[in-house]
Each structure stands twice: as C-alpha cells, then as structure tokens.
C-alpha positions as CSV (number, residue, x, y, z in Angstrom):
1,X,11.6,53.1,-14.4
2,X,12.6,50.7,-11.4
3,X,10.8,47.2,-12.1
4,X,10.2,45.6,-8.9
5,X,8.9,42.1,-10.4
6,X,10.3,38.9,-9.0
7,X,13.2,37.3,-10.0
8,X,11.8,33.6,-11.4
9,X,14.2,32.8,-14.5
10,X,17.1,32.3,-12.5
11,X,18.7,28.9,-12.2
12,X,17.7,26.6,-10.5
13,X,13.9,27.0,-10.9
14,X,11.5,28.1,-8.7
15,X,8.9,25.8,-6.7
16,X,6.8,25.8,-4.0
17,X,6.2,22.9,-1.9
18,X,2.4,22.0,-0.7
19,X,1.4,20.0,2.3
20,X,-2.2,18.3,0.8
21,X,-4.6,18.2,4.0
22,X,-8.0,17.1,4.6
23,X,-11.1,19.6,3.0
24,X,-11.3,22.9,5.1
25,X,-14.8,21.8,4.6
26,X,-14.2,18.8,7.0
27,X,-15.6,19.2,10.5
28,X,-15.8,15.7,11.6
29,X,-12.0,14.3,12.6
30,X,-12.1,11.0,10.7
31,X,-12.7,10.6,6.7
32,X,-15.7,8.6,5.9
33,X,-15.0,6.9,2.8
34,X,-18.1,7.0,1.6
35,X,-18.8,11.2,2.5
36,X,-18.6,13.0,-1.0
37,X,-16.7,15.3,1.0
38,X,-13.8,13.5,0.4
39,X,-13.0,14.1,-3.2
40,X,-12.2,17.7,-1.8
41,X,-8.8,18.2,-0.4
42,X,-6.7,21.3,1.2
43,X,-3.3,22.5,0.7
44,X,-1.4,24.4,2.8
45,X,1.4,26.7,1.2
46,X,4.9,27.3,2.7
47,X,5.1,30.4,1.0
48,X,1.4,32.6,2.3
49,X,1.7,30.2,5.3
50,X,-2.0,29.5,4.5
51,X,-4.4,27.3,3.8
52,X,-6.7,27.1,0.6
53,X,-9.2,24.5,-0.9
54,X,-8.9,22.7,-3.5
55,X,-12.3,21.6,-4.9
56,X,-13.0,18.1,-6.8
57,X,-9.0,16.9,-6.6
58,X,-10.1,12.7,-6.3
59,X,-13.1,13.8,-8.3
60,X,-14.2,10.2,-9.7
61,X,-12.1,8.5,-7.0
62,X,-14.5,9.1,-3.7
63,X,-12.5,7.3,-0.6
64,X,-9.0,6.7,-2.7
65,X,-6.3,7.0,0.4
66,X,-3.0,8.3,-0.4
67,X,-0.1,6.4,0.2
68,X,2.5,8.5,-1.5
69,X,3.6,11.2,-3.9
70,X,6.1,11.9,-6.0
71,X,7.4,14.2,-8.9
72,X,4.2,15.5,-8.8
73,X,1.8,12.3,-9.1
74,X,-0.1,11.2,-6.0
75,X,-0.3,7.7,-5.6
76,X,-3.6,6.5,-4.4
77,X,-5.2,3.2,-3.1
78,X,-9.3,2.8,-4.1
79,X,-11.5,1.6,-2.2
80,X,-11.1,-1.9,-3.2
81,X,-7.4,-1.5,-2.8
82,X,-6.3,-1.1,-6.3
83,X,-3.4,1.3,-7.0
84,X,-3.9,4.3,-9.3
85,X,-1.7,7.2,-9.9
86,X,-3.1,10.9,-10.1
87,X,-1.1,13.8,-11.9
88,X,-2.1,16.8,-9.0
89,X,-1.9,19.4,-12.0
90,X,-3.6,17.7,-14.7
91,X,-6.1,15.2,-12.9
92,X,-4.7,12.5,-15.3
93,X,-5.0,8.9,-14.1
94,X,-3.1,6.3,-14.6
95,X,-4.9,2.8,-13.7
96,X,-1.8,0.2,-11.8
97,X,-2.5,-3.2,-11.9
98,X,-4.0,-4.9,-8.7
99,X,-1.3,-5.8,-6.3
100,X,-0.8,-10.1,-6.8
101,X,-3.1,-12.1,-4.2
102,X,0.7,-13.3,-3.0
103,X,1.9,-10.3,-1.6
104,X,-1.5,-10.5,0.4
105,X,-1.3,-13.7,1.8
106,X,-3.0,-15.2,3.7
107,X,-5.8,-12.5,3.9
108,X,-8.4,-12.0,1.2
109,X,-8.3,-9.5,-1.0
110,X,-11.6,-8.2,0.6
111,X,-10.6,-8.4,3.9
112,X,-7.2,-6.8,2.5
113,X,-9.1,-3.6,1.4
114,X,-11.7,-3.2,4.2
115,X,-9.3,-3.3,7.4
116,X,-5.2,-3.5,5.4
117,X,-5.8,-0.5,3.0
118,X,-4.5,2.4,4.7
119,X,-1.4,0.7,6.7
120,X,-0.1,-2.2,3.7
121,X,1.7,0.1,2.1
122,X,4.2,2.6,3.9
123,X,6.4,4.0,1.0
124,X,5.5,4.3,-3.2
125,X,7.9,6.6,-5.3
126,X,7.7,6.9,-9.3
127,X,10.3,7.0,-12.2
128,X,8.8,7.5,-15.5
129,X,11.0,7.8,-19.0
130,X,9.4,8.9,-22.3
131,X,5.8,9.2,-21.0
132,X,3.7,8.6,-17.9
133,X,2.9,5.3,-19.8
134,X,6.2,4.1,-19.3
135,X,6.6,4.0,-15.6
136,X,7.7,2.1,-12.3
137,X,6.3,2.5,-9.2
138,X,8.2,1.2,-6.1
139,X,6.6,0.5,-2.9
140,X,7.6,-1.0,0.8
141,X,4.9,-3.0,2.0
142,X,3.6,-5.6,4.5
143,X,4.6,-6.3,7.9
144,X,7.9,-7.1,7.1
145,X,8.7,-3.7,4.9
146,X,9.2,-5.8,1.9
147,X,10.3,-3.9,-1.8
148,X,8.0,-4.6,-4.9
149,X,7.4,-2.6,-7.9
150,X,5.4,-2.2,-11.0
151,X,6.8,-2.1,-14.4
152,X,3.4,-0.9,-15.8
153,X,2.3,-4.5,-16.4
154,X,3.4,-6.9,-13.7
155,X,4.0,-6.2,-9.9
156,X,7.5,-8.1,-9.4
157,X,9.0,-8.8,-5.6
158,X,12.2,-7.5,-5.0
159,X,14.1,-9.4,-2.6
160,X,12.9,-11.9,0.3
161,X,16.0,-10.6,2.8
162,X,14.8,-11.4,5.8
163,X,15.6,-7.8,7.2
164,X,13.0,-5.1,6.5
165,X,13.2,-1.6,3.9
166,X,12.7,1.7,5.7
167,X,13.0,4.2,2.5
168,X,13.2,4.1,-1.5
169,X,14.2,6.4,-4.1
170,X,14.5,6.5,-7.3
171,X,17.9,8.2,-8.8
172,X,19.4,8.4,-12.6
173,X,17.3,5.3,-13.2
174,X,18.4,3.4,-10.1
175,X,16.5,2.4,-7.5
176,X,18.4,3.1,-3.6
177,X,16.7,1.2,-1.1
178,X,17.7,2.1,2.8
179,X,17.5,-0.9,5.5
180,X,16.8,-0.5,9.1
181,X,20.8,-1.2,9.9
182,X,21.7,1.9,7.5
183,X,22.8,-0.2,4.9
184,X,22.2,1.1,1.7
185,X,21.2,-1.3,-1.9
186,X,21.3,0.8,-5.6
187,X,19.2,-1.9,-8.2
188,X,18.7,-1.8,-11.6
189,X,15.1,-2.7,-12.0
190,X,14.6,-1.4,-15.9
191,X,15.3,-4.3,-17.4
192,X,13.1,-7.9,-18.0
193,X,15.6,-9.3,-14.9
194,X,16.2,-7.0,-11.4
195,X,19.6,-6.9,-10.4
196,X,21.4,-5.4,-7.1
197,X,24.1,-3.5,-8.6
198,X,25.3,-2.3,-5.1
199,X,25.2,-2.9,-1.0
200,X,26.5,-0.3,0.8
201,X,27.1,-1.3,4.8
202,X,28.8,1.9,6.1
203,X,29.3,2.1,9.4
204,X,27.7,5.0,11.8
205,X,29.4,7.6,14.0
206,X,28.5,7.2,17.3
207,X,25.7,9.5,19.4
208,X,26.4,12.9,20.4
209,X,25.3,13.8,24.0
210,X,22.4,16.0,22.0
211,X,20.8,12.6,20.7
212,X,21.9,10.1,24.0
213,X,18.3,11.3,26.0
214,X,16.4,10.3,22.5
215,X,17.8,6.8,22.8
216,X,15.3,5.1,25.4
217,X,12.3,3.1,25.6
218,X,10.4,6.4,25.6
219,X,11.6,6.9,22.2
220,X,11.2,5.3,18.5
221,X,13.2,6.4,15.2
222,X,12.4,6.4,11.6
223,X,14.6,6.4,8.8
224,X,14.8,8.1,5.4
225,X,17.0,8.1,2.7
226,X,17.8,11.3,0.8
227,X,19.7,10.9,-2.9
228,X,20.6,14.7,-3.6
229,X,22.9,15.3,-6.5
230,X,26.5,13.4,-5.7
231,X,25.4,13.1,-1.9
232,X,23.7,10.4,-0.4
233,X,22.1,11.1,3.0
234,X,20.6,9.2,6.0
235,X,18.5,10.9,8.4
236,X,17.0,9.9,11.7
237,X,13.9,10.8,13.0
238,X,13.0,10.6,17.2
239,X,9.7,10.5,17.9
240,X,8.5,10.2,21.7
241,X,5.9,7.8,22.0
242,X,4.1,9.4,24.6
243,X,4.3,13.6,24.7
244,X,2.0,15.7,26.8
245,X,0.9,19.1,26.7
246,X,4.3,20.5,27.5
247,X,5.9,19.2,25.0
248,X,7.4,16.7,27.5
249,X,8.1,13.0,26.7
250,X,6.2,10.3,29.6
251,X,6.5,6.9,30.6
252,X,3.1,5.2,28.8
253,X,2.2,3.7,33.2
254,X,1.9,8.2,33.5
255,X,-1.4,8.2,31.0
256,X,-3.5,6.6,33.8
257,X,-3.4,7.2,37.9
258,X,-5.1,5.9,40.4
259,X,-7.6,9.0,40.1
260,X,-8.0,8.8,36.9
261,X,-11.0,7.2,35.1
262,X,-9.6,7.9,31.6
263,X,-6.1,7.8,30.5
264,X,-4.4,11.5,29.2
265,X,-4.1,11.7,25.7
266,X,-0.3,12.1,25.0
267,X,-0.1,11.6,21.2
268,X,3.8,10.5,19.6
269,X,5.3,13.7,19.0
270,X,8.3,14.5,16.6
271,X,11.2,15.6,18.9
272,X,15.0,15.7,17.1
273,X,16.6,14.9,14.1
274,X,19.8,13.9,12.7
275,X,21.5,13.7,9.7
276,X,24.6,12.0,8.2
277,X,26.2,12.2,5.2
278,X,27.8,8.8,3.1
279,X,31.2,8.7,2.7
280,X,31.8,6.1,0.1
281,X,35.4,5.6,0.8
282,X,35.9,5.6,4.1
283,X,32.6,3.5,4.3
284,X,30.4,5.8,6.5
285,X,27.7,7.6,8.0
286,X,29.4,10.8,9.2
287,X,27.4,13.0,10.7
288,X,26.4,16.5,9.5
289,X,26.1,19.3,11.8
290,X,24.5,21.7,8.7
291,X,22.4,20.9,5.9
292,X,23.6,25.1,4.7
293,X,21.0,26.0,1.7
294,X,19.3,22.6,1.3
295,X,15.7,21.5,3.0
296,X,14.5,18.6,3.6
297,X,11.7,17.2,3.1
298,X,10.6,13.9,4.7
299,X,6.9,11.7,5.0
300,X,4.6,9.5,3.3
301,X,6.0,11.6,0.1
302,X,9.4,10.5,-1.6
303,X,12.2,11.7,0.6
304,X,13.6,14.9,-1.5
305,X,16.1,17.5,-1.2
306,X,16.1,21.0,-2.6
307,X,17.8,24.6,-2.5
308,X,16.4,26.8,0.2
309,X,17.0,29.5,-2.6
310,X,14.7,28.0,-4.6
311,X,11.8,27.2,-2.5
312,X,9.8,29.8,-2.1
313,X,9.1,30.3,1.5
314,X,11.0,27.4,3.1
315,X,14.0,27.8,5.8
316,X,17.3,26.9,4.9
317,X,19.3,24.5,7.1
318,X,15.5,22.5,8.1
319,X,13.6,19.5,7.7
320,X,9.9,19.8,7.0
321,X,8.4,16.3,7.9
322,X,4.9,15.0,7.8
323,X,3.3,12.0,9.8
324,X,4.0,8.6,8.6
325,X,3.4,6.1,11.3
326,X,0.9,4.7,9.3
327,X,-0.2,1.4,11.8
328,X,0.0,4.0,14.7
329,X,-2.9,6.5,13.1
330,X,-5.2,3.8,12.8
331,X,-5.1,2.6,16.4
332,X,-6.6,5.6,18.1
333,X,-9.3,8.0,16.9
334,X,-8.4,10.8,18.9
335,X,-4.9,11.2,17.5
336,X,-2.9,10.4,14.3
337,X,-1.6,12.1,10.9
338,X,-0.8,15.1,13.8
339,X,2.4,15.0,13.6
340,X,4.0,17.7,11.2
341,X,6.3,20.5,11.2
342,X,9.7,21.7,10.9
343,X,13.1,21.1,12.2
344,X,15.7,23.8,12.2
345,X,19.6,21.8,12.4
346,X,20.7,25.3,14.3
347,X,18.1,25.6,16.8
348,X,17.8,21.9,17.2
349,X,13.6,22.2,17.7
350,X,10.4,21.3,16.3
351,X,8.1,23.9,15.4
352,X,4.5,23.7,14.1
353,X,3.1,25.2,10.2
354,X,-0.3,25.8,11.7
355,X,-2.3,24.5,14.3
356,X,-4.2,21.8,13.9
357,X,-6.2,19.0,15.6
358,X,-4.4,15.7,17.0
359,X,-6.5,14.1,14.3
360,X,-6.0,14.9,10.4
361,X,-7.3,12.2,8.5
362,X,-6.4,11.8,6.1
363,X,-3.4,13.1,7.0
364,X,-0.9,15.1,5.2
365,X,1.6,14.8,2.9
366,X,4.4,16.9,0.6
367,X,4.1,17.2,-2.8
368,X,5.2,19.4,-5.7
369,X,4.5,19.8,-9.2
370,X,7.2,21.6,-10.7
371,X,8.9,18.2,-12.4
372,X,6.2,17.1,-15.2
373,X,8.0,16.6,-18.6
374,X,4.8,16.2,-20.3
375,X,2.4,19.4,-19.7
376,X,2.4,22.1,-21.7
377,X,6.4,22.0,-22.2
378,X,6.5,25.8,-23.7
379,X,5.0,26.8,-20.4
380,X,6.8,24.6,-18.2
381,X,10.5,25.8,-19.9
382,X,9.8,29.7,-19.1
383,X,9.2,28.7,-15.4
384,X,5.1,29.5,-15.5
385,X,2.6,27.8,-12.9
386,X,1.1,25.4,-14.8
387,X,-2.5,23.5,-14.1
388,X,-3.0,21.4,-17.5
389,X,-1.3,21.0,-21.1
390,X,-4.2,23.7,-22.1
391,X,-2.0,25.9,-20.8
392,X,-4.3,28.0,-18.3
393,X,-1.1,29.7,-16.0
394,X,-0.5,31.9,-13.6
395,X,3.0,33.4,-14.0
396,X,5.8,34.7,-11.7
397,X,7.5,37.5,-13.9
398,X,11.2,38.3,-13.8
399,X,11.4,41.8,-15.3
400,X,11.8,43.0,-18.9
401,X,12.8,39.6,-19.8
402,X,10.3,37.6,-18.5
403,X,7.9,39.4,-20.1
404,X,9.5,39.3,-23.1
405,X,9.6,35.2,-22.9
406,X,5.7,35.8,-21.8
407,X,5.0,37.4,-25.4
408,X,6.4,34.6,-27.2
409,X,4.6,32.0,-25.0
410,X,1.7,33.8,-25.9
411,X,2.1,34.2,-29.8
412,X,3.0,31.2,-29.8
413,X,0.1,29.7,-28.2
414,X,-1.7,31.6,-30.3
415,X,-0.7,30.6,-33.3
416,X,-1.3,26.8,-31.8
417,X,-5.3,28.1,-31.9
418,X,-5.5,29.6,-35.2
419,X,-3.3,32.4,-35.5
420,X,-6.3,34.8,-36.0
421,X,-7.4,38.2,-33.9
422,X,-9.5,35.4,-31.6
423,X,-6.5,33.1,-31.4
424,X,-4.4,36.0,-30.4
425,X,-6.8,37.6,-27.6
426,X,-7.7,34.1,-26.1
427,X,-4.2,32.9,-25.8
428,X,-3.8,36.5,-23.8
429,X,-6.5,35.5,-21.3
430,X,-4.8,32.3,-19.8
431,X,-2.2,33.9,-18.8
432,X,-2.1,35.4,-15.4
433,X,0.5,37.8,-14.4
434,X,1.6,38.1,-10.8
435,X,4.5,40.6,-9.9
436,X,5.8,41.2,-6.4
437,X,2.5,42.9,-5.2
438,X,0.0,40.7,-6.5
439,X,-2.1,39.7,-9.5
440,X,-1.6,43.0,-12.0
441,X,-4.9,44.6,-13.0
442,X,-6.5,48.0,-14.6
443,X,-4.8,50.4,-13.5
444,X,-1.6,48.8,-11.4
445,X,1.1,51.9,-10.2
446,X,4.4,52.0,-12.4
447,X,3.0,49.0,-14.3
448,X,5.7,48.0,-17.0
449,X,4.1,49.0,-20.7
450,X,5.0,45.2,-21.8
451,X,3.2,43.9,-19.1
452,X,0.4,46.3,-19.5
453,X,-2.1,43.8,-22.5
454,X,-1.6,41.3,-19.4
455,X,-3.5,43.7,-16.7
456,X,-7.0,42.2,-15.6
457,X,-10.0,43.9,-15.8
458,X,-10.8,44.7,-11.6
459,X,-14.8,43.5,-12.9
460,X,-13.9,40.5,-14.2
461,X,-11.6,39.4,-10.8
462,X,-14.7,40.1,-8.9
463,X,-16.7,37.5,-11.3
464,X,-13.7,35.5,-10.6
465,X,-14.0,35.7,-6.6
466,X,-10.3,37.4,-6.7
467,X,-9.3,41.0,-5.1
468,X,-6.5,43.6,-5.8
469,X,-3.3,42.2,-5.6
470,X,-4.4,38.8,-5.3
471,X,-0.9,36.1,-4.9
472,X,0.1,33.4,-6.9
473,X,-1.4,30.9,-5.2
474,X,-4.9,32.4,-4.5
475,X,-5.3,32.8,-8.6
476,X,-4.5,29.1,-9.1
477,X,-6.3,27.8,-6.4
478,X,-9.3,30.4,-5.4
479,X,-9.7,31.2,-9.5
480,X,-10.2,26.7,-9.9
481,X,-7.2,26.3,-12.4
482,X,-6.5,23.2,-10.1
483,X,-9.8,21.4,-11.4
C-alpha cells in the first residue's frame, strides 16, 4: 500500500513561521488599550496563506504592546511599561525587571509609559541556557539606539559610543551587535563583567545601478544583521518615504496642490533589498546576488535565517519582512504597521501576503515556536506541534516510521499518567494526526492500520468546530490548543 503521509522526520526540522496580527475580531484601525479585545490576537500562516484567531493569547496582560520576539517568546511591554516575556505555546510568563529610571531620563516613568511605550524600544532578542529562568534579554533603545540587557536581575548599559545600534543577535552565547556604518561588535555579556570580544569594520562594495535610484532623499534604509551558521550577513532595506497608489515613490511637496484641501495619503512603502555577505578576511561586505535555499526573515522579531526546505510554505531565495518604523507608526493614524511582505532576490519585487488596511495596530511581527528546549521534550524530539508540556499535539506524520515513533510517544505518555487502560486511552486522545489530506478520521481512504487507533470520531470534530480533512494549523488553532 502506497503511504502518501508527509515527510516531517527529515533533518533539519520542520517549522512554520507565523506573522501575529491584530484580532480578526478588530474593526476599529487603532488598538485601545483598554478594549478587552486586545488580549485576542491573529496569526497569519505562510503555509494555508490564511488567517486564523487566536483567542485569549495576552490573556491577563490587557494592552501589553509587543516589542519583539524571539525563539518562540514574545516580549511585551505592559501598560505601565514594565517588560515581561510570554512563551506563545505555553502562555508562561516570565516577569523582567523595570527598566532603571536612567535609561529614561529625563522623563518620568509615567510620562515614559503613557506617550514612550510603543516607540523606546526598537529591538529585544533572548538567549536562555538551562531554563527560561536563566535568561538575557537584549534590547536597542532610546533616541540614540543605545544596547542594554537584562541578566534576569539587573538591566546593565552596554556601551555609551556615541554612534547608534541598528540590529542584535544572539549567537553560540555571544551577543553581535550591527552599527549604522556596517560595523559589526561580537560581546561576551554572560559573565558578572561585559566585555567586547570583537569590532568588525569591513568595508562595503559599492552600489549596483539596480540600488543607485533607491539612494535619494525620497528614500530611507534600515539595517539588519543575520548570524546563520558560519555566515554573517548584512542586509539593507529601502523604503520610500512617500509611495502612492501605483506603487510609485513622490516628493513629500506632491501630497498637497493647490486644489487640494487635504493632502494624499502616500504611506512609506518597502521597495528593494540587498544583501551582503562578511568576508572576515578580506574585511568585507561583498554583496550576494542569491540567498539559494535560505529565507529571510526581518522586523520587530530577531533577524533569523532558515532553509527554504524546511519552512513549510515559504519561497526560497526571499525576504519576508514586517514593519518596524516604530516612531513613524505613531505619527499618523491613517497609516502604520502596513508595511509587510515579501522580497524575491530574482525578481527583485515586493509583493504582499494578504491585503490589509494601511493601519494594523498593533502591527505585525514573525515569530516561531519550533525552538523551546523545555516543553514536553518527548514531543518536541519526534518533531510534533506542540501547545504546552501537557502534551496536547497535533502531528505531521512521516510514514510507517513516524507512526511508529507516534506509538512510543504515546505509551510513553501513558505510562507518565498511570500506565492503566485510562492512562493508555487518554494519552491516545492528545494526539492529533494530520497526513497529507488533512486531519485523519472514521473512515479515512487507504488509512495506514498503524495510524488507524489515531482516526477521530467525524461526531466528536463537529463538537470540536473541525471538518473532514481539517489541516494542521486549523486543529491547533480552530480546536484552542493555543490557549
């Protein structure tokens, strides 16, 4: 018998990357803090290129504002501007000390969470080591893109260079730190005493003719930093400031003629990217004309690089970016967290996951919780979505082996609750099976006979709100193993 199950074993593992967006629930375009609306969010998956809710997520944490994410922990910002970190699967919270009234100055810390909140900080990324406990979080923050981090204690200021940080990541321990002149710092920040281990000042090949007409007034970059592996890479982002309903970049005297009593609404729009490659010995920034297998992904989130193989329902060779001109959202209400998508290096275009308003507030952001080393770790090693360390899943199969690995999850989760008849039946039930074409239920076509005790009764999916052949991602989200 021909198995047709998907192929999820294989090295490297599978994931599938979310964009978190505003409640579908949400008609109004900006978030009111104080709407219990708010502890709702969306996600939008790559994969079903669709759009599913995700009910309670910032339940206890009504008008927290994101400000990062990374190995699958959301780093929030309460109302009263106190740092917290969220685990997306689990809903663990972590409370982060309040950042020190020095890193404020000279505002208040009132004023600081009323009007700063959702612009102070523009980057966070974790590392943890034996537990979430034991963590660092990093951020860039202020006016002048200065580095602090957290050691789970104490907040402790980096450096006070005079020129500002545009990206941080965490790598093997090390923190990398990007300036705005593409010089790159690697610090040691584990121990009692941080210490810059490395500066980097490679130089940068010069513009191509493709990026020369992105170089004007009309124009303003972002950088990111991307540690993948042994490479290192900077990329550039060109955003027009001012982009009309063509697509077309204007001069900012075009929003308003002399007939006109209100200016046109041409919100920044991402236009081109570039990437470059370090090479450490020659001391440089060479340019890359192909990123082959790898995507990009680039935001508010810690900048990240993965195998196009092994992201389900992402395009090789592309960037997928998210809006993170965090001072410019808040200066208009009609436009802001708008600008998202995906660059193709080929094709050398933008082009939009959904349509959307030119308001999303708040707006969205990439993360992916494929990393945690301390959920369930028997369902985590044989590759299985997992919500909590209860272990409700909902697996991707890979044949007669995966099933086979299924079974021993499953006995031995059983023997974990008592190793009875009971035990045994209601270890079965948390495990849902999803093959090629969908959730497998009563009665499934050229079923395999191991997968057969996994096969959900069709009366019990329609208690659950789920139909035939129902895909990964609506039995997680649409069955509430997220909350």
């Amino acid at each position: 018998m021909k198995n047709n199950t998907h192929t999820s074993m294989a090295s490297p593992s599978l994931s599938v990357p979310y964009a978190l967006l505003p409640s579908i629930q949400q008609t109004h375009l900006i978030d009111d803090d104080d709407d219990p609306i708010t502890i709702d969010r969306s996600i939008f998956s790559l994969l079903e290129n669709k759009r599913y809710e995700w009910k309670n997520m910032l339940m206890g944490h009504v008008g927290a504002w994101c400000v990062g994410s990374s190995h699958g922990w959301i780093v929030l910002l309460d109302q009263n501007g106190v740092p917290l970190l969220l685990n997306s699967s689990s809903s663990t919270t972590i409370n982060v000390p309040p950042l020190p009234l020095s890193f404020l100055h000279p505002v208040t810390y009132s004023y600081f969470a009323e009007y700063l909140r959702k612009t102070f900080i523009v980057k966070a990324t974790l590392m943890f080591s034996s537990s979430p406990s034991s963590y660092i979080l990093a951020i860039i923050y202020g006016s002048n893109n200065k580095i602090a981090y957290c050691n789970s204690a104490t907040w402790v200021e980096l450096s006070h260079d005079t020129q500002s940080y545009c990206d941080i990541v965490f790598s093997n321990n090390y923190l990398y730190a990007l300036k705005q002149d593409g010089s790159v710092e690697v610090w040691n920040i584990c121990g009692q005493i941080p210490k810059r281990l490395i500066l980097l000042t490679p130089t940068v090949e010069e513009n191509d003719e493709d990026e020369k007409s992105y170089l004007g007034d009309n124009f303003s970059r972002n950088l990111y930093l991307v540690v993948s592996a042994k490479e290192i890479f900077l990329v550039i982002r060109f955003i027009g400031n001012f982009v009309n309903d063509d697509g077309l970049v204007v001069e900012e005297g075009d929003l308003l003629s002399s007939e006109d009593t209100q200016p046109l609404i041409c919100p920044y729009r991402t236009k081109y990217f570039t990437v470059y490659k370090l090479d450490i010995r020659d001391k440089k920034w060479k340019k890359m004309r192909s990123l082959h297998d790898k995507v990009l992904f680039l935001g508010a989130n810690e900048s990240v690089s993965m195998d196009a193989k092994a992201c389900l329902g992402c395009e090789g060779n592309s960037i997928y970016f998210t809006d993170d001109r965090w001072e410019e959202m808040t200066l208009d209400y009609m436009y802001g967290g708008h600008d998202w998508g995906v660059f193709n290096l080929q094709e050398k275009c933008v082009k939009s996951l959904m349509q959307c308003a030119n308001k999303i507030d708040p707006p969205p952001i990439w993360f992916e919780d494929f990393r945690s080393k301390w959920a369930f770790k028997l369902l985590q090693r044989y590759r299985m979505f997992n919500d909590d360390v209860q272990g409700t899943a909902g697996v991707a199969i890979a044949g007669s082996a995966g099933i086979g690995v299924l079974n021993a999850a499953r006995k031995t989760m059983a023997r974990m609750l008592g190793n009875n008849e009971i035990a045994y039946e209601c270890a079965k039930s948390q495990f849902w099976v999803v093959e090629a074409k969908g959730l497998i239920t009563e009665g499934w076509e050229n079923i395999d006979p191991d997968a057969l005790p996994f096969a959900r009764n069709l009366k019990e999916m329609d208690r659950q709100g789920l139909r035939k052949g129902a895909s990964l991602v609506e039995v997680v989200c649409e069955n509430d193993l997220f909350t």
